[in-house]
C-alpha positions as CSV (number, residue, x, y, z in Angstrom):
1,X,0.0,0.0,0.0
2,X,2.9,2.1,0.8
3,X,4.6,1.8,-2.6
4,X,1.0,2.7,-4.4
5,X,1.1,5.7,-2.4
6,X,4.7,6.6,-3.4
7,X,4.1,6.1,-6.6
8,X,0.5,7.5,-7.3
9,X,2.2,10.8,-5.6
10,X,5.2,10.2,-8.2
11,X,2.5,10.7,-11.2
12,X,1.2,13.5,-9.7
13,X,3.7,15.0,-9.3
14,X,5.6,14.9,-12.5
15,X,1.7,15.5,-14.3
16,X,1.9,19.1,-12.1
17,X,5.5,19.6,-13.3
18,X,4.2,19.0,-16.6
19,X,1.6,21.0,-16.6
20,X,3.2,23.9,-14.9
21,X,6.1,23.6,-17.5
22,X,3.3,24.6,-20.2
23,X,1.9,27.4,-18.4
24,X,5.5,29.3,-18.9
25,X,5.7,30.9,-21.8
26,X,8.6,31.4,-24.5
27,X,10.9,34.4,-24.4
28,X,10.8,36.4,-27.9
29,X,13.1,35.8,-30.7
30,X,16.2,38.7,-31.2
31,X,14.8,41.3,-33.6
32,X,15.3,41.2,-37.3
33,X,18.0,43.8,-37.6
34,X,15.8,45.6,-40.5
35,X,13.3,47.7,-40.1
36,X,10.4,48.6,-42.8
37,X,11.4,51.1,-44.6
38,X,8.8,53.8,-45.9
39,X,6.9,51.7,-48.6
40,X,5.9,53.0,-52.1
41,X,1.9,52.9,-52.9
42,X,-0.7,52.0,-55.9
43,X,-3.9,53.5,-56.2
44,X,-6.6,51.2,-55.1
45,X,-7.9,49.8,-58.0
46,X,-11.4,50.0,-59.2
47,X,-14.0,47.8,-59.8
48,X,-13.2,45.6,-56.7
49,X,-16.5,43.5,-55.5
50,X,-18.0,45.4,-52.7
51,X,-16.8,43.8,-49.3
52,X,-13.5,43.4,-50.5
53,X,-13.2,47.5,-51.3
54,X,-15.0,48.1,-48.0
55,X,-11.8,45.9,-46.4
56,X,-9.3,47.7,-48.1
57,X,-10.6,51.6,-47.8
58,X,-11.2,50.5,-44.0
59,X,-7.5,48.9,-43.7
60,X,-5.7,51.3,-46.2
61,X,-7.9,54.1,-47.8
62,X,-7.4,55.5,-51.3
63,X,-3.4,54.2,-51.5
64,X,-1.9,50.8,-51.5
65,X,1.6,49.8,-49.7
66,X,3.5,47.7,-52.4
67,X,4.7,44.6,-50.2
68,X,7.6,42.6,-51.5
69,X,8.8,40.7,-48.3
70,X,7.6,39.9,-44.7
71,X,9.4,38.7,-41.3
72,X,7.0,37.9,-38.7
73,X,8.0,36.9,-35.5
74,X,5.7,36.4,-32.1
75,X,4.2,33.6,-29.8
76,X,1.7,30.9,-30.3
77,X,-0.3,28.2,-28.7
78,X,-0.1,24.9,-30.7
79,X,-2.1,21.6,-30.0
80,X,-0.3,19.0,-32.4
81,X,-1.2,16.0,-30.1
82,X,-4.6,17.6,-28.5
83,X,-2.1,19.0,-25.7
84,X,-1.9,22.8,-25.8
85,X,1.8,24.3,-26.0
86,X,3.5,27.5,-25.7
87,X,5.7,28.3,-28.6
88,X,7.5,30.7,-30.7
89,X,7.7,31.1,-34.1
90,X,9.2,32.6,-37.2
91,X,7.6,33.4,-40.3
92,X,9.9,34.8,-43.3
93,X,7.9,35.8,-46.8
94,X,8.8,36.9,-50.4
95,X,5.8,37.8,-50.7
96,X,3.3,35.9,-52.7
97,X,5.7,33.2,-54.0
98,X,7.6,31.3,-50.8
99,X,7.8,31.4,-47.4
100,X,9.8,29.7,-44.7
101,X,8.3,28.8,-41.0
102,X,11.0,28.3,-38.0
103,X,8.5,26.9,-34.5
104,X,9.8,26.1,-31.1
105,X,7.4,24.3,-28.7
106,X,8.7,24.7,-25.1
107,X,8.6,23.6,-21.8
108,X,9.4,26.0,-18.7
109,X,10.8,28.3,-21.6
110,X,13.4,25.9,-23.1
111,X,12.9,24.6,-26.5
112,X,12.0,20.9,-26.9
113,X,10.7,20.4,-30.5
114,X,12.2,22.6,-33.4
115,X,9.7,22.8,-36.7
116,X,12.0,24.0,-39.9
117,X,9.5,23.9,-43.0
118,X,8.7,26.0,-46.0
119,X,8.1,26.7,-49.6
120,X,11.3,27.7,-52.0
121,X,10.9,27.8,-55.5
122,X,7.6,26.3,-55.8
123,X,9.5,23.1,-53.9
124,X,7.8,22.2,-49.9
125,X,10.0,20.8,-47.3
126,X,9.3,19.8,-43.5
127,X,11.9,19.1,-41.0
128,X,11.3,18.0,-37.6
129,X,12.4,15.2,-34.8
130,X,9.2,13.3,-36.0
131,X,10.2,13.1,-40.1
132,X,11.3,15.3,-42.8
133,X,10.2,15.2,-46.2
134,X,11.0,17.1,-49.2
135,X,8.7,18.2,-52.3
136,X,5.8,16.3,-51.4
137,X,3.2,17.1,-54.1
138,X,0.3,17.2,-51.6
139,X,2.6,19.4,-49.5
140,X,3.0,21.8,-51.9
141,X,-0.5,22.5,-52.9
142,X,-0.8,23.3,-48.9
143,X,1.8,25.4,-48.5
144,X,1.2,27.1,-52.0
145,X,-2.1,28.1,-49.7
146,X,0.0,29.6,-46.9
147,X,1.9,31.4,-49.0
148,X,-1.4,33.0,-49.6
149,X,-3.4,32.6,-46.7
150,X,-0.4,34.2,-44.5
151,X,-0.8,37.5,-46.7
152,X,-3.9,38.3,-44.4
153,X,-0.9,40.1,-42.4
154,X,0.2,41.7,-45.5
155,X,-3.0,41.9,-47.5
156,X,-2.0,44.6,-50.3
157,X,-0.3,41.4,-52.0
158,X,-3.6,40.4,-53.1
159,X,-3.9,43.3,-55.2
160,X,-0.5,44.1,-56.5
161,X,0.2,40.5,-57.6
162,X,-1.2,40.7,-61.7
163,X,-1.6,36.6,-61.0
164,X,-4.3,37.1,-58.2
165,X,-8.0,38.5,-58.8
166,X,-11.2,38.6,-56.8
167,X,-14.9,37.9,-57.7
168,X,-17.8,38.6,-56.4
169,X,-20.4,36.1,-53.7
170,X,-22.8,38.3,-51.3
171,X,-22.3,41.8,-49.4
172,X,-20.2,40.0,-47.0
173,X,-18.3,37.1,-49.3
174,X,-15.7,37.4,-52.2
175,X,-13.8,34.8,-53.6
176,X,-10.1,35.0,-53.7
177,X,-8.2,33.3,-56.7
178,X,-4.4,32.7,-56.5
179,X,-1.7,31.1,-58.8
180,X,-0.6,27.1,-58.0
181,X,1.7,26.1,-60.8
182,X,-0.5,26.2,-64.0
183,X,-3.9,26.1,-62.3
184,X,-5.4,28.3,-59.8
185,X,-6.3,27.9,-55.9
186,X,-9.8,29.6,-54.6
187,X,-10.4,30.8,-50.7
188,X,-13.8,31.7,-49.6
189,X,-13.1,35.0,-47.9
190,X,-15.7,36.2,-45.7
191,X,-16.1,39.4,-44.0
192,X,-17.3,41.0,-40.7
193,X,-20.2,43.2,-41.5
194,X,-19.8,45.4,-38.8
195,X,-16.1,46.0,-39.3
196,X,-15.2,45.8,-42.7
197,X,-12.1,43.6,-41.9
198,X,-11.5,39.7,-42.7
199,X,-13.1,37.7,-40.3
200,X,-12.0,33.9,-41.8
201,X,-10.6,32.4,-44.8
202,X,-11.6,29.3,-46.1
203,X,-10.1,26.1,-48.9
204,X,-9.4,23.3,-48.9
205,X,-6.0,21.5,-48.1
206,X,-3.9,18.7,-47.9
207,X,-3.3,17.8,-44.9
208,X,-0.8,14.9,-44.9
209,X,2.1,13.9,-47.2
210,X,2.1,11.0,-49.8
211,X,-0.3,9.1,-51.5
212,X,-3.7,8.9,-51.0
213,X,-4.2,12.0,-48.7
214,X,-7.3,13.9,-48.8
215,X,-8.3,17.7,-48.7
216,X,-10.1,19.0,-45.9
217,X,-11.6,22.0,-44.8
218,X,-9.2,24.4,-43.5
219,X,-9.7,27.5,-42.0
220,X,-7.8,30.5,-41.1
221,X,-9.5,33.3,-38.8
222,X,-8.4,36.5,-37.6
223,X,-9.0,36.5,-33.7
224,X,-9.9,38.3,-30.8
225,X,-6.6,40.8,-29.5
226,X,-4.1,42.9,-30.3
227,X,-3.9,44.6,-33.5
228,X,-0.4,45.4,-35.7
229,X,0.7,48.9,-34.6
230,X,-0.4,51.6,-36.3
231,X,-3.3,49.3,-38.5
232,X,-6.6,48.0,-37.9
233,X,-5.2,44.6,-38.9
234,X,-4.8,42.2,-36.1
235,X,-2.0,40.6,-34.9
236,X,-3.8,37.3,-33.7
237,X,-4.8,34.7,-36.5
238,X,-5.7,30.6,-35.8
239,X,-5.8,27.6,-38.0
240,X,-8.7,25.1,-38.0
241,X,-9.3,21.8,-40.5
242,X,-12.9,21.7,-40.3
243,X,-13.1,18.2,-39.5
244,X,-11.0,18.9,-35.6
245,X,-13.8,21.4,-35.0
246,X,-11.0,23.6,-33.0
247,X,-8.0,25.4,-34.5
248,X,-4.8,23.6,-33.9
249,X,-2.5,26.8,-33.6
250,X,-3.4,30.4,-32.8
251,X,-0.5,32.8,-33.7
252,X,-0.1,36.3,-32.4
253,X,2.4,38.7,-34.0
254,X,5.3,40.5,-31.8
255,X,7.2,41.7,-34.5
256,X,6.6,42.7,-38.5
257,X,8.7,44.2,-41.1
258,X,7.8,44.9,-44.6
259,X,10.1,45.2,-47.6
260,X,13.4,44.2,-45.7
261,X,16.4,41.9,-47.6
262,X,15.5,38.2,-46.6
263,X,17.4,36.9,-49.5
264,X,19.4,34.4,-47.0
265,X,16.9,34.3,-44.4
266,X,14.5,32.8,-46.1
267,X,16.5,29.9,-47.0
268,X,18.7,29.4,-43.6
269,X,17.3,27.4,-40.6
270,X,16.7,27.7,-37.3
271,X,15.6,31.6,-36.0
């Protein structure tokens, strides 16, 4: 009886070192030693369906910011395995065309699983303690979509890329069409009526590698917080596949500069 004792307390005690572990979160990455420098403009163009004009008079007015690259750095909350933890992340853009994603989960603050993955020259790759793999065809058609769906921070892209183009749903609904190798991608863009802004953005996706995976639902939706300084943009966006019912990351922004060299960045590892 003793020993059950002992060892019942043993289990509870590591499950509340565990759990407290999660509860601390990640420091910030360094900053990115560039800073946006004053960006150029287009005239907004015309004939735009009438939510998605509404969103970009509310979030821009009468001139847009020509956006060629993106650094984002800040904090999430990831569930990969239904438990949530506290991470960090890394997003690097050339905007409209790749992307590269560095993620730390921790534990009491100290890294324990390190996420490199990305899309270079139309090519995916994933790198991580639990497999890597490289050019995956279904890969690529999702991260083609996060190349896209990631713009939300940067949303100018979807007007200044020739390749992209909108058409029209309801007062509230547009559909956004972007380039994936010689064929197109759709999202289902809906928007708040009261605000004007983005409130989700919906396709569907791959969700695993290799043969015989399926597309699903996925949904990215601006949420409830902070917004990007001097903006009406907010910093806090989640991913959902429809099928989990909750989303499986929320990220919130820290740090975001526009237009800044990532020429090596955006092809390194790590932060």
């Amino acid at each position: 009886m003793k020993l059950v004792i002992i060892i019942t307390a043993l289990l509870v005690l590591i499950g509340l070192l565990g759990w407290l572990g999660l509860q601390v979160q990640p420091g910030s990455f360094v900053a990115y030693p560039e800073k946006t420098p004053e960006l150029e403009t287009i005239p907004l163009p015309a004939g735009l369906p009438a939510p998605v004009e509404r969103f970009y008079r509310t979030v821009y007015g009468d001139e847009v910011p020509v956006i060629e690259t993106a650094v984002m750095k800040g904090r999430a909350v990831m569930s990969p395995f239904g438990v949530k933890l506290p991470a960090r992340f890394v997003f690097v853009h050339n905007a409209g065309r790749d992307y590269r994603h560095y993620i730390e989960a921790t534990w009491f603050g100290i890294p324990f699983l390190k996420v490199d993955e990305g899309y270079l020259g139309g090519e995916s790759f994933f790198e991580s303690p639990m497999g890597s793999f490289y050019d995956d065809p279904n890969t690529n058609q999702g991260a083609n979509l996060a190349v896209w769906a990631e713009a939300g921070w940067f949303p100018s892209i979807w007007l200044t890329d020739n390749r992209v183009h909108w058409a029209p749903v309801d007062e509230h609904t547009a559909l956004l069409y972007v380039p994936f190798e010689d064929q197109e991608e759709n999202f289902v863009v809906r928007f708040d009526p009261e605000t004007g802004l983005i409130d989700l953005m919906e396709a569907m996706r791959f969700r695993e590698a290799g043969e015989g995976g399926r597309k699903v639902l996925w949904i990215t939706k601006n949420e409830p917080g902070p917004t990007i300084a001097g903006t009406k943009l907010g910093a806090a966006g989640s991913a959902t596949w429809l099928d989990q019912g909750k989303p499986w990351a929320v990220f919130t922004l820290e740090e975001l500069n526009y237009n800044v060299d990532v020429s090596k960045y955006i092809r390194q590892r790590g932060p």
